[in-house]
Each structure stands twice: as C-alpha cells, then as structure tokens.
C-alpha positions in Angstrom: -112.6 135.0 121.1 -110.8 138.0 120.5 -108.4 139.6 123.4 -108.0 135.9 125.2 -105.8 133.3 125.0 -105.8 129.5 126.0 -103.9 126.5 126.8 -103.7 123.5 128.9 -101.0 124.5 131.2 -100.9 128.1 133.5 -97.6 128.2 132.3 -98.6 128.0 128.3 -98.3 128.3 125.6 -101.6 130.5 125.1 -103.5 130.8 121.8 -106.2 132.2 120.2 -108.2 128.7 120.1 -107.3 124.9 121.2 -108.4 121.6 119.4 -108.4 118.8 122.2 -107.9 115.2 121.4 -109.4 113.0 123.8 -110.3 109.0 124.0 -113.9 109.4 124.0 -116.2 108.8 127.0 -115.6 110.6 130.4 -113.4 113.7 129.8 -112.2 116.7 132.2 -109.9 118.8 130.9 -108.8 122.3 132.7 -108.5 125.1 130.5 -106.3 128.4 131.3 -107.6 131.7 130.3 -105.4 135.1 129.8 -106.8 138.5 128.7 -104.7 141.0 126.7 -106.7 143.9 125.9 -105.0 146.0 122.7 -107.7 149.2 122.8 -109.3 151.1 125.5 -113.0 148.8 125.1 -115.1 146.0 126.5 -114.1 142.5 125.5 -117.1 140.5 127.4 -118.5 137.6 125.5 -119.0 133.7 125.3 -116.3 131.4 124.7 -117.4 128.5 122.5 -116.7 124.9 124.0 -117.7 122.1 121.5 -117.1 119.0 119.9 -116.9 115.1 120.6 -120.3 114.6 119.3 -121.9 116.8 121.7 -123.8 119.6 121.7 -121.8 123.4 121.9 -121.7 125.3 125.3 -120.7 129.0 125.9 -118.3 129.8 128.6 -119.1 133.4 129.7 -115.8 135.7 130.1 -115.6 139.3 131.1 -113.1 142.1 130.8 -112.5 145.4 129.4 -109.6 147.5 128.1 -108.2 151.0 129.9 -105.2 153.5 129.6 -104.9 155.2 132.8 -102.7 157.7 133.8 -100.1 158.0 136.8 -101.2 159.2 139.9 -98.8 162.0 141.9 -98.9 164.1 145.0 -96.9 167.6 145.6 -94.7 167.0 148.1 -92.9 169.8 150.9 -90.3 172.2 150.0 -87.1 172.4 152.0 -83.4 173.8 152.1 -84.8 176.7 151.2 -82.3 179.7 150.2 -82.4 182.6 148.6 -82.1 181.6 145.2 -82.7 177.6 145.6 -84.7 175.1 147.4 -85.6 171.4 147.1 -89.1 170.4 146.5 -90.6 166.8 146.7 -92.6 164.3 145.2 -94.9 161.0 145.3 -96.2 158.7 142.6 -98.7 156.6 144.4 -99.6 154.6 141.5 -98.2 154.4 138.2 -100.9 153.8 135.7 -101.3 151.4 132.8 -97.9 152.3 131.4 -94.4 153.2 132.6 -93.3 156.2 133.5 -91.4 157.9 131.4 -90.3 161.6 133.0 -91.5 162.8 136.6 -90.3 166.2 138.1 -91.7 169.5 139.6 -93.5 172.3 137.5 -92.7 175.9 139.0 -94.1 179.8 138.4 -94.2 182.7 140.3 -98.0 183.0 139.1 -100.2 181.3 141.8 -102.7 178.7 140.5 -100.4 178.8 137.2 -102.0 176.0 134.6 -100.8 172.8 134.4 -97.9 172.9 131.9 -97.3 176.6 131.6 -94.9 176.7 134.4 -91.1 176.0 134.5 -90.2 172.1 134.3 -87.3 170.6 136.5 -87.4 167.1 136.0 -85.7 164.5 138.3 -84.3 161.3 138.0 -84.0 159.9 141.8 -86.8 157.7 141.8 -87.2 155.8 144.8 -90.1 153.4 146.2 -92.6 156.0 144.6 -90.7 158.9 146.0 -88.8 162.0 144.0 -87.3 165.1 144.3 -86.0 167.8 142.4 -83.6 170.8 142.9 -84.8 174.4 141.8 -81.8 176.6 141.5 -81.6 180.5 139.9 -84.3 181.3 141.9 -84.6 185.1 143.2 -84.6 186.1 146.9 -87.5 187.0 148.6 -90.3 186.0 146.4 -92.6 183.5 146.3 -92.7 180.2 144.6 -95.7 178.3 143.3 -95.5 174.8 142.2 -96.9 171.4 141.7 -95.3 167.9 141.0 -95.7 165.8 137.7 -95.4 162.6 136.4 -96.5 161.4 132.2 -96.6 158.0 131.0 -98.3 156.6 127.7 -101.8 157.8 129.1 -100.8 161.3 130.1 -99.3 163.6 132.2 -100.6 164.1 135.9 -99.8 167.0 138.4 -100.4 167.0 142.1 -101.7 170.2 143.9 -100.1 173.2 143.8 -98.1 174.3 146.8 -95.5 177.7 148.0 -92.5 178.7 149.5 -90.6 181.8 149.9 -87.1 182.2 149.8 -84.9 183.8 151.5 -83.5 187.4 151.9 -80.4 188.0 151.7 -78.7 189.8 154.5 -74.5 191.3 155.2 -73.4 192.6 158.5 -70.1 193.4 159.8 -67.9 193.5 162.8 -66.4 196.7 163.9 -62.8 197.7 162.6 -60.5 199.0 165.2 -59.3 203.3 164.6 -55.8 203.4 163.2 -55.4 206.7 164.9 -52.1 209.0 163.6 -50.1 207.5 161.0 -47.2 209.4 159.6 -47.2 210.2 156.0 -45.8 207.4 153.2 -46.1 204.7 155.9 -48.5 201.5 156.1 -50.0 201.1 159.5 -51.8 197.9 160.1 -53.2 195.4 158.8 -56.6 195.3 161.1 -59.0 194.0 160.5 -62.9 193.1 160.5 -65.1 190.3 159.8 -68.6 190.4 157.3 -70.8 187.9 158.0 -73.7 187.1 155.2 -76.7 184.6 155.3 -79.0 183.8 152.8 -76.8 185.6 150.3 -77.0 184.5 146.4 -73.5 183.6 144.5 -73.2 187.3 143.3 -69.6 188.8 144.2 -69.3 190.4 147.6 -67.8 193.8 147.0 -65.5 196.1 149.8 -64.3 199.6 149.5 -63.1 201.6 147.7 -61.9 204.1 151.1 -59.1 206.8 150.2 -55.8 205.8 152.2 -57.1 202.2 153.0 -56.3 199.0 151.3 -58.0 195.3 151.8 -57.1 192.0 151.7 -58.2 188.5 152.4 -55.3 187.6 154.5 -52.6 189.4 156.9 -49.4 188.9 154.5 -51.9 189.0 151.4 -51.6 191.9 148.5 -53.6 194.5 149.4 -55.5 196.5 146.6 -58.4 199.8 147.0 -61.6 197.1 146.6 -62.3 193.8 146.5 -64.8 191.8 144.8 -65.1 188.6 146.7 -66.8 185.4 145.0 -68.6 183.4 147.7 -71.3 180.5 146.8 -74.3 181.9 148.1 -76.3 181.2 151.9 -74.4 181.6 154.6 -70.6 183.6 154.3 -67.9 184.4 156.4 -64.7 186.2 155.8 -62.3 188.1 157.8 -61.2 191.2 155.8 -57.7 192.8 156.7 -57.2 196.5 156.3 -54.0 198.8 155.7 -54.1 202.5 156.4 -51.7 204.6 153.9 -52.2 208.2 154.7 -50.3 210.3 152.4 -51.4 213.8 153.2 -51.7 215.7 156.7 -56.0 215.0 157.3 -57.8 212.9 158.5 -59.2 210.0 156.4 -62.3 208.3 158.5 -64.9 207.2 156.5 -67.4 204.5 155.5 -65.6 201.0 154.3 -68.9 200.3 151.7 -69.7 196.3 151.9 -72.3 195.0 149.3 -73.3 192.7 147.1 -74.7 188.8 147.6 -78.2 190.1 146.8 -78.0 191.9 150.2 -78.7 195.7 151.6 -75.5 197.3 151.4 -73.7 197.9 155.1 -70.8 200.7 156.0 -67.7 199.8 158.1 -66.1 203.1 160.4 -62.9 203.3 159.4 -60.6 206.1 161.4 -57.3 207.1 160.9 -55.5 210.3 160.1 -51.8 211.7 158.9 -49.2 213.5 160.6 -46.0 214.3 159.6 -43.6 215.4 162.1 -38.8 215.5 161.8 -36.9 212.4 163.2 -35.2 212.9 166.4 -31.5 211.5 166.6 -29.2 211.2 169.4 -24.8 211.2 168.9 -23.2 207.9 170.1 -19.9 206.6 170.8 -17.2 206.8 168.9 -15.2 203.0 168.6 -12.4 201.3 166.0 -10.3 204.3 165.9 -7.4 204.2 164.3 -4.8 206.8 162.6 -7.0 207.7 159.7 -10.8 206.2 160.2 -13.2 205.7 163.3 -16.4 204.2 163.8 -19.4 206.4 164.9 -22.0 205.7 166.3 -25.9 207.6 166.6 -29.4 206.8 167.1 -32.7 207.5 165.6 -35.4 207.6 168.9 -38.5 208.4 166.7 -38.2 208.4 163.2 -40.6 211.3 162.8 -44.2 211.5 160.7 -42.5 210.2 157.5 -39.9 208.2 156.6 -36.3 208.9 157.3 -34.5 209.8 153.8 -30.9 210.2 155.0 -28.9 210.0 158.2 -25.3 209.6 159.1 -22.4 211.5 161.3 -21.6 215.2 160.6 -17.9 216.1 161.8 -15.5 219.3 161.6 -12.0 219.9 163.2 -13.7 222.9 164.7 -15.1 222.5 167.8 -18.7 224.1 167.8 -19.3 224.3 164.1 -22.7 225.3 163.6 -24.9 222.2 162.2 -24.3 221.2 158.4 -21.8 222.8 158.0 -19.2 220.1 159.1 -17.9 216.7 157.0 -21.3 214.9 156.4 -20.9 210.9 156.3 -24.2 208.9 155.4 -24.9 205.9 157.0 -27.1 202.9 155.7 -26.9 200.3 158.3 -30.3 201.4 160.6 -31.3 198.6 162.5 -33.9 199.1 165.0 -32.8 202.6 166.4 -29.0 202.3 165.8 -26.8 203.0 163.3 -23.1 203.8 162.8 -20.8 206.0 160.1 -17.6 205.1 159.1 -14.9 207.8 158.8 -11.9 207.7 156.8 -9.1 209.5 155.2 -8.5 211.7 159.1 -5.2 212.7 160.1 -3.3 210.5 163.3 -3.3 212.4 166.3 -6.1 214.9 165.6 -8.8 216.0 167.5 -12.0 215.3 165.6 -15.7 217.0 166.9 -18.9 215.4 165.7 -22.7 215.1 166.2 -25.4 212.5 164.9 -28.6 214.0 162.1 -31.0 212.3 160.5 -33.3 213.4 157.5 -37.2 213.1 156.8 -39.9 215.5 154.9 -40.1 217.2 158.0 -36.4 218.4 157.9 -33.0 217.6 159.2 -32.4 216.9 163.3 -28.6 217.1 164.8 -27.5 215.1 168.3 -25.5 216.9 170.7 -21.4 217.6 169.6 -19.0 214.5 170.8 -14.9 214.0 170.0 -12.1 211.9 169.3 -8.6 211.6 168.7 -7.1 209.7 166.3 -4.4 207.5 167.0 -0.6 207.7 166.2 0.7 205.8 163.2 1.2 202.5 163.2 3.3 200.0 161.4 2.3 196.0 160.8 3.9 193.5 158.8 2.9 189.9 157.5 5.1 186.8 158.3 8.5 185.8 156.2 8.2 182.3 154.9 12.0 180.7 156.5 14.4 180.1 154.4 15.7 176.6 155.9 18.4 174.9 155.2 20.3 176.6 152.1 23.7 175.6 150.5 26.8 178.2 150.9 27.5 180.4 148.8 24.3 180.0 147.0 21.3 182.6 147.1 17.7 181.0 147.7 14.5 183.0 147.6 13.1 185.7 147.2 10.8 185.1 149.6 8.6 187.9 150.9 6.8 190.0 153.7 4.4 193.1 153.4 4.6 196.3 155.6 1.4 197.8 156.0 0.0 201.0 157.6 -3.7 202.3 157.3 -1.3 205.9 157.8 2.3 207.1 157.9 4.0 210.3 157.7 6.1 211.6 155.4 9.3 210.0 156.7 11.6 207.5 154.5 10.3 203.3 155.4 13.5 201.6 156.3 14.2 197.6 156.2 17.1 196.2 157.4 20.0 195.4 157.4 20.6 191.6 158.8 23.3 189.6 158.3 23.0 187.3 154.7 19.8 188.7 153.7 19.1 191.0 150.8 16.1 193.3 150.1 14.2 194.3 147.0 10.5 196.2 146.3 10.9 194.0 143.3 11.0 189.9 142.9 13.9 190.6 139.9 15.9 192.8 142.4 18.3 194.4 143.1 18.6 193.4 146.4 20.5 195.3 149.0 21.9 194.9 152.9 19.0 197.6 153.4 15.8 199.7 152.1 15.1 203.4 152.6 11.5 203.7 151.0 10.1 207.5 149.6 6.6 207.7 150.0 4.0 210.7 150.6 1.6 210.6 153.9 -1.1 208.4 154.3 -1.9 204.6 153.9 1.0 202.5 153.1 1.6 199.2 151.3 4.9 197.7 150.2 5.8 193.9 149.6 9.7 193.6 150.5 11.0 190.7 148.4 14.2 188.9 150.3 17.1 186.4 149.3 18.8 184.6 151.4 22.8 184.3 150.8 24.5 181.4 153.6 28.6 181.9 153.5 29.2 179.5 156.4 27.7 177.1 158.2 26.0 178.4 160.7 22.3 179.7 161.4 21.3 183.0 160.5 18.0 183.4 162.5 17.6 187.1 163.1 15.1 190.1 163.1 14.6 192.0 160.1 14.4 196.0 161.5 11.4 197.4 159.8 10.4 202.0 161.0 9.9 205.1 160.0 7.2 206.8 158.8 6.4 208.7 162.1 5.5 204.9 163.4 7.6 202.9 166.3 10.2 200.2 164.6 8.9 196.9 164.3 10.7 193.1 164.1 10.1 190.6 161.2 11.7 187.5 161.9 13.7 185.8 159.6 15.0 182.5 159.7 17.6 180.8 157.4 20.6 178.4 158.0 24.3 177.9 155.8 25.2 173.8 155.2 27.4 172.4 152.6 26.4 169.2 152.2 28.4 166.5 150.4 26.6 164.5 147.0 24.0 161.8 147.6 25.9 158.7 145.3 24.5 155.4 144.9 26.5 152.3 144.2 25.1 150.4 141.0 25.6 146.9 139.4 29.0 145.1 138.4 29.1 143.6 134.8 31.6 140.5 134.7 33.7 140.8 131.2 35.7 138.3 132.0 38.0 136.4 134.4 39.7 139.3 134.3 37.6 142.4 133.7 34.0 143.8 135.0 32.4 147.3 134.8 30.8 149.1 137.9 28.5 151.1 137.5 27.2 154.1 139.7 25.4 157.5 140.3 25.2 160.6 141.7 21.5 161.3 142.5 22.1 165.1 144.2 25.4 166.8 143.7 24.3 168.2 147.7 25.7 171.8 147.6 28.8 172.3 145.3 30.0 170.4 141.8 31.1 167.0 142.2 35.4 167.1 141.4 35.5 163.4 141.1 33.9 160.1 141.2 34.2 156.5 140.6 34.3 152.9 142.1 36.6 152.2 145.3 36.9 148.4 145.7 38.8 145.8 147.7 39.0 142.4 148.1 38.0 142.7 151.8 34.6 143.4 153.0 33.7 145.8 155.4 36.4 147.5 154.4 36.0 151.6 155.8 35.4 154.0 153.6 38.7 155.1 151.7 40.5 152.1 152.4 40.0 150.3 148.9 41.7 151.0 145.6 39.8 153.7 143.9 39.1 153.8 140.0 38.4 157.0 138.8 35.9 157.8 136.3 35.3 160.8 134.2 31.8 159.3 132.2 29.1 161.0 133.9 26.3 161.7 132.2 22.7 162.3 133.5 23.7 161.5 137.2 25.1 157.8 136.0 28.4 156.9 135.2 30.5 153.5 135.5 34.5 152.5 135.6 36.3 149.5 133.9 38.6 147.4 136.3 41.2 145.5 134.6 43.7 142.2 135.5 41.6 141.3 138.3 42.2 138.1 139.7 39.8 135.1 138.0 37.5 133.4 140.2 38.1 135.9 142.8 35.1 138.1 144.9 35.8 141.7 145.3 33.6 144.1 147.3 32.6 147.8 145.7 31.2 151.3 146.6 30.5 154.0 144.3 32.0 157.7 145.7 32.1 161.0 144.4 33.5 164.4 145.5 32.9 168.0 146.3 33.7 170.8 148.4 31.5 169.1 151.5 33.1 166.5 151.6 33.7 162.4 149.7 30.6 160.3 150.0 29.5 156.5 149.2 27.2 154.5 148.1 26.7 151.1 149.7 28.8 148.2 149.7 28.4 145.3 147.0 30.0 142.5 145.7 31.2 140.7 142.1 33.1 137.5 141.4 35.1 137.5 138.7 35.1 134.1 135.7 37.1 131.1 136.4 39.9 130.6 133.4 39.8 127.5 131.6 41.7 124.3 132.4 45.1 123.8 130.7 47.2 126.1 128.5 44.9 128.8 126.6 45.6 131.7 124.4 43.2 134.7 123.7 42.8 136.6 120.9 44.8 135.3 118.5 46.3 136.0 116.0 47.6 139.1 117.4 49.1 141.9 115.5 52.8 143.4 116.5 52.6 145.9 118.9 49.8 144.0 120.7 48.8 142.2 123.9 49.5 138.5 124.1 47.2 137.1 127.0 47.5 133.3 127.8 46.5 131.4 131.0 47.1 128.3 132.4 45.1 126.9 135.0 46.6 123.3 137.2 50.2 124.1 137.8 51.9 123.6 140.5 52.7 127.0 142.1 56.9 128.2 141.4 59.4 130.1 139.1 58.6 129.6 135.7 60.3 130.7 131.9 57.9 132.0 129.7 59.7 132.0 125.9 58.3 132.8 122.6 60.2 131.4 120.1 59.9 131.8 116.1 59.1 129.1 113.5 63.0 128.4 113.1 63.4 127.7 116.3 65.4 130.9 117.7 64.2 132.4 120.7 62.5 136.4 120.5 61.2 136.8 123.5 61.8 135.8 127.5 60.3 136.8 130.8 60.6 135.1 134.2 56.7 134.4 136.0 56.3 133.3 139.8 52.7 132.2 140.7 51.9 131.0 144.4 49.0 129.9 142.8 47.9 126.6 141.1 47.4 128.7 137.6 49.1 131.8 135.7 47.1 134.5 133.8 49.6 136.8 132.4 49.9 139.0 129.7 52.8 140.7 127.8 53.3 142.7 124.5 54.5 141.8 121.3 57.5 143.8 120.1 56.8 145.6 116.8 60.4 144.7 115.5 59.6 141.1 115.1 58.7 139.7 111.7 55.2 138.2 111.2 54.1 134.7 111.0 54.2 131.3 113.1 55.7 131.6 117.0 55.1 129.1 120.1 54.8 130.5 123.4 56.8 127.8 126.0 56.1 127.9 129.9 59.5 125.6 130.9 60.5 125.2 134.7 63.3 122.6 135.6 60.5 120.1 135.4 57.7 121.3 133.3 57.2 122.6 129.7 54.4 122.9 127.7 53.8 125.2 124.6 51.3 126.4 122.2 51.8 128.0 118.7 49.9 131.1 117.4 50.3 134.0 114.4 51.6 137.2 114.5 50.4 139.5 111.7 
C-alpha cells in the first residue's frame, strides 16, 4: 500500500509488502506499520492480509502528507544606542523541515511587508531562542521590525515591533582663564573634560581657537584642532589646553566641540597678552683674579616676552651712563641667577659695573657695583727629582712650568742653584740662570732642567723663580752626586787540565765611570778577603763578559775564585767559587810529543818519593844536552822546561836520576 512499510520486528527491516511462511493451523503473527508520506496528500486505505487458504481481509490505515512551515515570535529590543541595538527571537516550532536561516527583518516604514525590509540574519540558535545585532543604524529614529525564520515550506515572520534609538548628546566641563600671558610664551596646559553619551563612532572634533593649542595628554604634542576617534555611546576624555598669545589682546573665545552625531557645544576660553621689559638686579662680584672676575646679576621678572640677551656691562669710569660700558653676555640663567665672566682686565684696577638684561620690551640695567683686581701672581708646577745621579755625569732634562693668568712687563728670572742648569728648550743650552723677555699679560713658560752631581753629596735646594711685577716663588729641586763602583758577577771555571782552567766573569753595570781593569782573583784558601788572592788580569771584555786563563796550577788541587773589576768608585767582586784541578796520570808521562825546538817539554810523574832529583835529556848517542835540578815535597813532579833551538832534531830520552832512582822515557824533537 503505497506510503507504508512492514516488517516483523519494530526495529525492521520495513518493506513495501511481506510474504509470511507459517506451519499451518493456529497462527499469530504481529505486524509493524511505518508511514513515509513523499507529497503533501491523503494516504488512507486498506491494507490487504491474505493467504493460507483463507479468505482476504483488509486492515484499515490512515494518514496524510503535509509541509508546514516554522513557527516564530518577535522578540524585545535591547542595548539600544544611537546607531545599534539587539533585537530577539523565538522559533516555537520548527515545521516539517529544518531550518535553514533565521534572523530579524528591519525598516524604518511601519507595517513594512514581509520581505521588503532589511535582513540581519543570526546564527546563535539556542533552545528555540535567537538574536541578532543591528548596527549602522541612525540616531533618533525609529525602528520597525519583525523576526524570521524559512525552512523547505517557507518563510515565517513574527509580529512587527519598534524601538527608537538614541540621541546623541556632548557636554563639557569648564576650562579654567589663563589670564595675562606674556607674548612668545606657552602658559598652561589646563584643561577640561567633554563628556558624550549616546554618541555614534563619528570623530569628535575640538577647536580650532587663535592662541590655543589641545591635546590629549599634559606632555602630549599639541596642535590648533583635534579630531578624536571614539567608538560610539558613552565618551570621556580630558582635553589639555596651551595658551600662546603672540600679540598684545585679548584672545577669549569659544573652544567649538562637535561631532559623535551630537549638537555642537562651546568651551570659554580666556586669556590675553601682555608684553612688558625684564627687570634685573647687579650681584656680587667673586673669583677675582689679576685679569678676570666673576659677576654676578639676577633676572627678578623676566618681563612680557622672553629674555633675548643678558650679561654684565662694565667701564673703568665710575658712572658711565648705561650701554655704553664693556658689555659681557651671559648664557648660564638658571632660575633668576646668572653670572658673566670677565677677562683680559688689568691687576690692580678698579673696575665699575651693573647687571641688564634684554627682551622685546627693551633693555633694563641694575644698580653700578666695583672691584679691584688683584696683583700679579706667579705659580709653578712640581720638578720631577733627580735622585741619585753619577758624578760628573748630567741627567735630565726634567722640567717645571711657571704660570701666571698676568704679569708685567718685567724680565722672568730662574735660578741659579748649585749643579742645576736651565733651558726654555729640552735641546738646551742650559745655563746657571734664566732672565725671560716677555710683554704683559698671561704667562706660560716650561723651564727644562739638568742635573750635573761633581761630588758626592746631596744637592736638595730651591730653585728662585720672580719677576714680572709678581713676588718670587720656590720650586724645589732635589738631586744627589754618588760614584758608585761596577756591579761584577763571578762566572763558571772550565778545567783544561791538571794544570790549566778558564774563569769566566762579567760586569753587569759599569756603576758610574769606565771599568780600568778586571779579571779573576783566586787563592787556594777560602774565605779569603777581598784583594788577598793572586789576581789574573784580563783584557777580553766584550758585551759585559769576559774570562782569564790560569796556568801551572797545581793537579788535583781546589782553588777558590772571585771575578773583580775596576773604576774610579772603587774595586768590586763577584762572589766566591771554587774549581779542582785533574789529577795527572800514574807513572812517568810526556805530553805533546814530538815537540819542535824552541818548544815546551811538559812531563809528570806521579808516585815518587818526595826529594832532590836530576832531570837530564840526553841525545840518541848517549851525550847529555840538557840538565836541571827539581825538588818536590810532594809524592809527584809536573814540570816543564824548553827545548833549546841549537839542538839537532831526532831521538832524546828524558832521565829523572836521584842517588836511588832513575827512570826515563824517549821522545822526538823536530
């Protein structure tokens, strides 16, 4: 049966007919029924029920198709403005379909048709309930509207309904008079406050007022007008005012404040300009000196406009007439006070003076003061000290400035004191004593000194420094004469042999003449004093070192060293060290041979009894050549002697005989 559906179960599946198996004989069977109408008609009929051999029965079902529309209700308007409002809305019942826009139709035409006024649909459904926000509306008219709601049927609209908005309204507290302002100066800021309600988002607009200026905050930039932005309904804002008068009139007037959608309101504004001279008053006068002073004055009122110059006016003359003395500008006003600084004046003058200050209204002068300026004066920086210096030596320059902010015409003198020199020049020439040409006025020499010691003694003194009209002054000097003797070091022995070692030494500061001499002093005794040993010249210096050969020491011996060296202060020395010399071999030994006529023969012989002993050279005949006589105290001789260049060359023997002992060894001479 068209628009139903069955099945056996409520929860389906439904179709358009069933076909039942059953076991025949007693059968009960539920069947569920569901309607889908697919057009707007009736669908009442008979539903056919047959089979299992008996007769067809009709089950009567009823039902009908619709497509209704939603149902809504205009709702209240609120938050009303000027130029906005919120109004609300119901949808009781939805209809056969879903919704598919809702919102609130408006016109300023009352009873406007359905769907010719302006739509604003919404989107904050919520349990049936809506609302939408009109904006752009206009102040102080009236509003007709209705809500809606469509679906697949339709669109519905409630009942129309009104509301007004609001006017827009400025008012404005009162802004205190500026009163007399002098000309080219800002008085202010103060200030007064607009208040606005109901206003739309159009700009709030202020001024233009000639000689004022506005802002929006005290340490803002002020300009002639503002145009404020503001968001519409209610507005506050404190407006800050300047007053600039530039001419002498008054300037009250009407501040015009509009805009917002609002009846345009004045502000009073009062305020005038005067322009009237400074007054100034003459102050003290401090720092004097031989050629400047400072001067003091004082600006009471500055006047009606600003001050354009002020200073100290002053004359020799006592009574000249104002302006026509020495004018000094000054540019150090703070608060009420300032000060001029004089220079280039004469010591010991008189000097008359008054205070004036400047402005568009003219020039004011302070009552005539003096001072005298005060006698010259001579200063002089410190002179680094010499210290300690070497005799006969010159040590410097070093140096000291004389100074004077005046001075007559007179010569500068420095000097003399004992072994110093002077110079205006580092390169000299130096002499026992200055006498200085220079004109009048400010002075400024640097004296260059040297420093020349020719005993030893101190030379601590006063340097005279005068002249120049100015009392004589002291600068100290200090310097002292030594002659110190060299700084030597002793240095490290280098064994040769049993029988020779180098010693070396230096001279790290020659102190304060040339060193004469130097060497090694040595001894076989330690301790020994200074000057006591056997000194070995040495004449190798070179670079601050030098060192000394010793010769026919004593093998296996220790000797004990110093290095010394000489001047004019005096012999010094180096510390004590030590060497041990090489042991000589056991027995009877010859060195360096062959050896050449002319030469040195050196032979040792180490475990002999100590006595008087031959030593003979003999030649390869047999005939003696050459004798000499030896006495050791010692268990060992290490002697040397030379071979005569009158003997022929070729084979020798050397004997060592005593009345008890001979031994010999043979060697060439070439």
């Amino acid at each position: 049966m068209a628009g139903f559906g069955f099945a056996t179960a409520a929860g389906g599946p439904y179709t358009a007919s069933l076909s039942l198996a059953q076991p025949g004989g007693t059968f009960t069977q539920i069947i569920y029924v569901n309607f889908t109408p697919t057009a707007v008609q009736s669908y009442s009929g008979n539903i056919p029920v047959g089979g299992g051999g008996a007769t067809t029965v009709n089950v009567a079902a009823a039902g009908a198709g619709v497509n209704t529309a939603p149902t809504v209700t205009s709702g209240a308007a609120s938050a009303i403005t000027s130029v906005s409002a919120t109004v609300a809305g119901t949808i009781s019942a939805t209809g056969c379909t879903a919704i598919t826009a809702y919102g609130v139709e408006y016109s300023t035409t009352n009873g406007f048709p359905n769907g010719t006024g302006t739509a604003v649909a919404s989107s904050n459904l919520s349990a049936g309930n809506f609302s939408s926000n009109l904006a752009g509306l206009t102040p102080s008219t009236t509003y007709y509207y209705h809500a809606y709601a469509t679906n697949a049927a339709g669109t519905s609209y409630g009942a129309q309904q009104s509301f007004t908005t609001a006017t827009p309204g400025l008012s404005a507290s009162a802004l205190t008079a500026f009163g007399s302002v002098c000309l080219n100066t800002v008085a202010g800021p103060n200030s007064f406050t607009i208040t606005g309600t109901n206003l739309t988002t159009a700009n709030v607009n202020v001024g233009p007022l000639a000689g004022f200026t506005f802002s929006t905050t005290a340490g803002g930039t002020y300009t002639a007008s503002l145009a404020l932005t503001q968001p519409g309904g209610a507005y506050s804002q404190q407006i800050f005012v300047k007053f600039t008068p530039t001419a002498v009139q008054s300037y009250s007037g009407n501040i015009a404040v509009n805009g917002g959608g609002a009846t345009a309101i004045n502000v009073a504004a009062s305020g005038a300009g005067i322009n009237t001279a400074p007054s100034v008053t003459s102050g003290a006068a401090s720092a004097i000196t031989q050629t400047t002073a400072t001067v003091a004055g004082t600006i009471p009122a500055a006047g009606c406009t600003a001050v354009t110059a002020y200073g100290i006016e002053y004359s020799i003359t006592n009574g000249f007439p104002n302006g026509t003395g020495t004018a000094v500008a000054s540019a150090n006003l703070a608060g009420v006070n300032f000060s001029s600084a004089l220079a280039g004046l004469t010591p010991s003058t008189t000097y008359y003076y008054h205070a004036y200050a400047t402005n568009a209204g003219g020039t004011s002068y302070g009552v005539q003061l003096s001072f005298t300026t005060a006698a010259p004066v001579l200063t002089a920086t410190a002179l680094t000290a010499f210290g300690a210096n070497c005799i006969n030596t010159t040590a410097g320059p070093n140096s000291f400035t004389i100074i004077s902010n005046a001075v007559l015409a007179a010569n500068i003198t420095v000097g003399p004191l004992n072994g110093f020199g002077f110079s205006t020049a580092a390169a000299g020439p130096y002499t026992a004593s200055l006498s200085l040409a220079h004109p009048a006025g400010a002075y400024n020499q640097t004296i260059y000194v040297n420093f020349t010691a020719t005993a030893v003694q101190s030379y601590n003194g006063n340097i005279p420094v005068g002249g120049g009209g100015a009392a004589t002054i002291n600068v100290a000097a200090s310097g002292s004469g030594i002659n110190t003797a060299a700084t030597v070091v002793t240095g490290n022995a280098n064994v040769l042999s049993a029988n020779s070692v180098t010693l070396d030494g230096s001279v790290t500061n020659i102190g304060c003449s040339p060193v004469t001499a130097y060497g090694i002093e040595y001894s076989s005794i330690s301790g020994l004093a200074n000057g006591q040993g056997t000194k070995a010249a040495s004449s190798n210096l070179a670079g601050g070192t030098f060192s000394t050969t010793l010769n026919g020491l004593v093998q296996g011996a220790t000797y004990y060293y110093r290095a010394y060296a000489v001047n004019n202060g005096g012999t010094s020395y180096g510390t004590e060290k030590s060497f041990t010399m090489k042991s000589i071999p056991d027995g009877f030994v010859l060195y360096s041979v062959p050896v050449k006529r002319g030469g040195t023969l050196h032979y040792t012989y180490k475990g002999i009894k100590p006595g008087h002993y031959e030593v003979q050279l003999f030649n390869s005949v047999g005939q003696l050549v050459l004798q000499h006589e030896i006495i050791t105290q010692m268990n060992f001789i290490d002697d040397t002697f030379t071979i005569p260049v009158t003997i022929g060359t070729g084979s020798y023997s050397i004997h060592i005989v005593s009345p008890d002992f001979r031994d010999k060894k043979r060697f060439m001479i070439w």
